[in-house]
N, C-alpha and C positions, 0 to 999 in steps of 0.2 A: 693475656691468659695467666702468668706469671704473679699479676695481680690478686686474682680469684684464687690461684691457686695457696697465698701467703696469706690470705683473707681467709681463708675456710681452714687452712691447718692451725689460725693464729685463736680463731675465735671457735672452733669446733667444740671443745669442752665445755662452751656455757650451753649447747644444745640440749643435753640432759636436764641441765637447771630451770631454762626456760621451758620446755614442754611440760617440766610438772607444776611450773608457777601456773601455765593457762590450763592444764585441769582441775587445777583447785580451784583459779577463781570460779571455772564452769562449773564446777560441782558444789560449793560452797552456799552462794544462793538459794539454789534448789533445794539445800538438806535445811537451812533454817526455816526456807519457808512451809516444807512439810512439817517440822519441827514444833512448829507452834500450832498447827493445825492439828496434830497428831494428841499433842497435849489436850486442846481443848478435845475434842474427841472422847479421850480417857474420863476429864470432867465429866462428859455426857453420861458415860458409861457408868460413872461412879455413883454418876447421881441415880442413874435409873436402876442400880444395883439394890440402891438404899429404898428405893419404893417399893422395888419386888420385896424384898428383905421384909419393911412394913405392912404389905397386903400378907406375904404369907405369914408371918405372925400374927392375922386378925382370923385366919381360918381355924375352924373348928379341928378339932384331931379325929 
């Protein structure tokens, strides 16, 4: 017991460090992979901004 107990008071301070190393990795993935999806997205939108833009400058006033 004496053991555990010189083991948790020795190494306790890295337990802050490590729970946010594993939500970063958790969350890190996730945000590049929307990240690039999110991007092309915006292409889309930019594009189809530029055709509205074109059709309504073909209409009459």
């Amino acid at each position: 017991m004496g053991f555990i107990k010189a083991f948790l008071k020795k190494y306790s301070a890295l337990v802050p460090p490590i729970c946010l190393l594993v939500v970063v990795l958790l969350l890190v993935p996730p945000m590049l992979w929307l990240g690039g999806k999110v991007k092309a997205d915006m292409e889309q939108s930019a594009k189809q901004a530029q055709s509205i833009r074109t059709l309504m400058s073909d209409v009459p006033p």
